[in-house]
C-alpha atoms as one frame of an Amber mdcrd trajectory, in Angstrom:
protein
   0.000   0.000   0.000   1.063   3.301  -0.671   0.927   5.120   2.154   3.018
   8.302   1.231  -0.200   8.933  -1.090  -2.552   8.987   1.672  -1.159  11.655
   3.986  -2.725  14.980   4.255  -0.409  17.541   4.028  -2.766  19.956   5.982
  -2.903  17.948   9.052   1.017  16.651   9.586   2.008  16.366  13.301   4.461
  19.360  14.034   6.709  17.619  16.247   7.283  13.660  15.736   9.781  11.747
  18.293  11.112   8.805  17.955  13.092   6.212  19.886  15.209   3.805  17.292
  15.162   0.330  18.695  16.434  -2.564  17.435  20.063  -2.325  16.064  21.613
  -5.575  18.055  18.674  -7.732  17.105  18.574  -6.857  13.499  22.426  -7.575
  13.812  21.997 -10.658  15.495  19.541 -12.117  12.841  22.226 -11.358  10.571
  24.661 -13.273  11.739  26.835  -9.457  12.564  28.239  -7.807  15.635  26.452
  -5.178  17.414  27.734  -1.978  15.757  26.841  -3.801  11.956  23.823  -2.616
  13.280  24.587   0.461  14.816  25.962   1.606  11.610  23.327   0.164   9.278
  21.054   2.329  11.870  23.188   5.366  10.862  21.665   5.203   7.380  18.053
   4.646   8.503  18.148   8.457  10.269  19.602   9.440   7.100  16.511   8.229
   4.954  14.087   9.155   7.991  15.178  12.766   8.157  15.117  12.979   4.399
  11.679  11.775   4.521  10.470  14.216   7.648  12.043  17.120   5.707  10.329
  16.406   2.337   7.005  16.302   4.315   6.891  19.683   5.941   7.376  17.968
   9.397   8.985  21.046  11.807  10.862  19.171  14.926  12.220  15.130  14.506
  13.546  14.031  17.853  15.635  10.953  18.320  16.597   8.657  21.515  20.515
   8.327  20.030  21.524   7.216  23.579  20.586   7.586  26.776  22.327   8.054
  29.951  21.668   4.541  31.076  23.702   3.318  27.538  26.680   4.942  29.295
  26.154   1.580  31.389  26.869  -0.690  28.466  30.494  -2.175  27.399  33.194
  -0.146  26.991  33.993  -1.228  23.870  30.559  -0.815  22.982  30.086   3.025
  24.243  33.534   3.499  22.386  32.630   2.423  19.201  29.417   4.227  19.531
  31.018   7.276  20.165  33.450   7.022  17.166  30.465   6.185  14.430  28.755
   9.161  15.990  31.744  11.714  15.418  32.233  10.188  11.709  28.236  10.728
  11.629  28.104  14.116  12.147  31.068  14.659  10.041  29.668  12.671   7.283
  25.893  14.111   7.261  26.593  17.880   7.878  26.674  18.732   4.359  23.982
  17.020   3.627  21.490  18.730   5.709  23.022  21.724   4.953  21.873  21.093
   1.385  18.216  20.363   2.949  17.782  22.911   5.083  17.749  21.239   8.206
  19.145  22.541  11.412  20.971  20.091  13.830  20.086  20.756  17.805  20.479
  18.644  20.656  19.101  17.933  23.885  21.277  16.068  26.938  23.975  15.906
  29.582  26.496  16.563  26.640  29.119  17.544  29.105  29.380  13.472  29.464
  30.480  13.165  25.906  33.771  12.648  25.118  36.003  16.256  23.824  36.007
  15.193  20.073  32.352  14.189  19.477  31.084  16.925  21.629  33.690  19.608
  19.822  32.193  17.994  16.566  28.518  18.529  17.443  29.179  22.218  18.315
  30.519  22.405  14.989  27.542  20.992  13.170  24.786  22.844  15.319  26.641
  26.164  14.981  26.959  25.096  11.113  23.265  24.856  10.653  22.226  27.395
  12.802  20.923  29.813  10.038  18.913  26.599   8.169  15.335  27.119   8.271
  13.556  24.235   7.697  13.235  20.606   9.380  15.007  20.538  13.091  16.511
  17.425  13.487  16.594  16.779  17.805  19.276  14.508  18.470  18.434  13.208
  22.327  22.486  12.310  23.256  23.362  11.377  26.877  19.754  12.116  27.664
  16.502  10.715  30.347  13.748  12.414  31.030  14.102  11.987  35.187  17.911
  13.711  34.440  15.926  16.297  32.692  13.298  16.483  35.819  15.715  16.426
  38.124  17.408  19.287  36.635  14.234  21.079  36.145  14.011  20.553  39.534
  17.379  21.623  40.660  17.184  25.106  38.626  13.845  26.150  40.274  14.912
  25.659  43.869  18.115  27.802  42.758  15.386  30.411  41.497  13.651  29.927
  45.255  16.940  30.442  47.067  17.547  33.711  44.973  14.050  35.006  45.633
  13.152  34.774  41.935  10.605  32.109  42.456   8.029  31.765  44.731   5.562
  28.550  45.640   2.571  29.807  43.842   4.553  30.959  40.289   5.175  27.138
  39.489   2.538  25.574  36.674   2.493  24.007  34.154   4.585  26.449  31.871
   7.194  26.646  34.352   7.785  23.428  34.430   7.790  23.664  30.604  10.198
  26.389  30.503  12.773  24.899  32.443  12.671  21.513  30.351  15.510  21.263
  28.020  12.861  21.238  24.829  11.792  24.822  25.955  12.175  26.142  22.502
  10.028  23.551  21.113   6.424  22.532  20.939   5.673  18.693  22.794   5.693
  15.956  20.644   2.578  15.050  18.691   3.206  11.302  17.671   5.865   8.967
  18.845   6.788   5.991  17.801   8.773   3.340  18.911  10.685   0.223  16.584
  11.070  -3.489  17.302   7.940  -4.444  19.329   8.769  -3.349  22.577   6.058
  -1.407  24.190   7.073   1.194  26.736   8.623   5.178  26.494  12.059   3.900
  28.311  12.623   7.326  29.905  12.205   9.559  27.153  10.683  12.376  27.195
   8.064  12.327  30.049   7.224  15.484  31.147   6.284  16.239  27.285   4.422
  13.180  26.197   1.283  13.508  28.438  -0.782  13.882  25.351   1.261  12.638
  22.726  -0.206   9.637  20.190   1.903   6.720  20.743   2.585   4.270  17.561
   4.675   1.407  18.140   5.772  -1.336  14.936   7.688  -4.366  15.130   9.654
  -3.136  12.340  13.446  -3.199  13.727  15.308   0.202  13.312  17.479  -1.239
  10.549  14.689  -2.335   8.634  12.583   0.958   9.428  11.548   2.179   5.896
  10.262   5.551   4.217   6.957   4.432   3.668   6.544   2.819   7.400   7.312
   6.050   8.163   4.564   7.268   5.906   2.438   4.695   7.600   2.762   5.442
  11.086   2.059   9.376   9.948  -1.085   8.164   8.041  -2.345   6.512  11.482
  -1.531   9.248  13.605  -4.011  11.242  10.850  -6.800   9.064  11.343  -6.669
   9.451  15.449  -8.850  11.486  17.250  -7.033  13.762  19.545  -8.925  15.060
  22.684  -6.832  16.620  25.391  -9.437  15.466  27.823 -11.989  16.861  26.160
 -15.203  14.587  24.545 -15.600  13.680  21.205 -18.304  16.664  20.507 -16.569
  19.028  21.874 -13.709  18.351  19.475 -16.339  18.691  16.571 -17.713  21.781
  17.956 -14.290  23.456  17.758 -13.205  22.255  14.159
């Protein structure tokens, strides 16, 4: 089925996260080490992005690695670290050529000098590019995030700045690393597993939440286009009835 036919252009999801599972195992059933599918991975985020930009989408966020991967082999973590630098060197022309701006959200000051140096680069590269922002989520969990969230307003409460009845909702918002951006609208997760993992809590409440058993690897443009035509065909609420929804549209 042709899926990419089906979307309507007038109703895309501004914001689309997504966290890329699935490299080992689609390794693994190949007979490969770990980082065959690491790097195979590598070229799935460079047909995803393609395909996010093409479409008008605004914001594409993606769980790259999380501070509990810090956790994994060393040898592991190193390599990782390695294809990411030669990632980043590789790509940045390209999405200069589309238009697409490179930002981050994380504990980068974890990364090792040369990969973050080489990040810098890229986002200070793209700044001016107007079009698709590609959110790379490096050395990042949402209860780090919280917790610094957390951190920054009692600092605001010890300097007087902040007082008990000033926190809500945007607040909370405002201190959240994605500040800048608006929260998700669909996320979707690869290779059957069905849970968030620590990504991206606080802005998820009402997110629509597509998950395929597709493996990152094998994660193609039109399941992509697939996952966007079922977001299109959801009802989205906030809380709010069905009629209500039809009264405002």
């Amino acid at each position: 089925m042709d899926y990419k036919s089906q979307i309507d252009k007038a109703r895309m999801p501004r914001h689309v996260a997504i966290i890329m599972d699935g490299n080992g195992r689609w390794a693994k059933k190949q007979g490969l080490a770990r980082m065959y599918g690491h790097k195979q991975g590598v070229e799935t985020v460079h047909r995803i992005t393609e395909t996010a930009a093409a479409l008008g989408i605004q914001y594409l966020t993606l769980y790259t690695f999380s501070t509990e991967n810090w956790n994994r082999p060393k040898e592991e973590v190193d390599a990782l670290m390695t294809l990411l630098v030669d990632t980043i060197a590789k790509e940045t022309p390209t999405l200069m050529k589309n238009n697409v701006r490179l930002l981050t959200i994380g504990d980068t000051e974890r990364l090792p000098e040369g990969a973050k140096r080489k990040f810098e680069q890229c986002m200070e590269e793209t700044s001016g590019n107007t079009g698709l922002r590609l959110v790379i989520a490096l050395s990042y969990s949402a209860r780090w995030e919280i917790t610094n969230a957390m951190q920054e307003a009692v600092r605001k409460a010890q300097a007087g700045a902040l007082k008990a009845e000033d926190v809500n909702e945007e607040l909370v918002s405002s201190l959240m690393t994605t500040a800048s951006m608006p929260d998700p609208d669909l996320l979707i997760r690869t290779s059957g597993e069905l849970r968030i993992s620590n990504f991206l809590l606080w802005q998820l409440a009402y997110s629509e939440l597509y998950f395929t058993d597709c493996l990152w690897p094998e994660f193609t443009e039109e399941e992509f286009c697939k996952a966007i035509v079922d977001y299109q065909h959801r009802e989205r609420r906030f809380g709010k009835t069905s009629e209500q929804v039809l009264i405002k549209n």
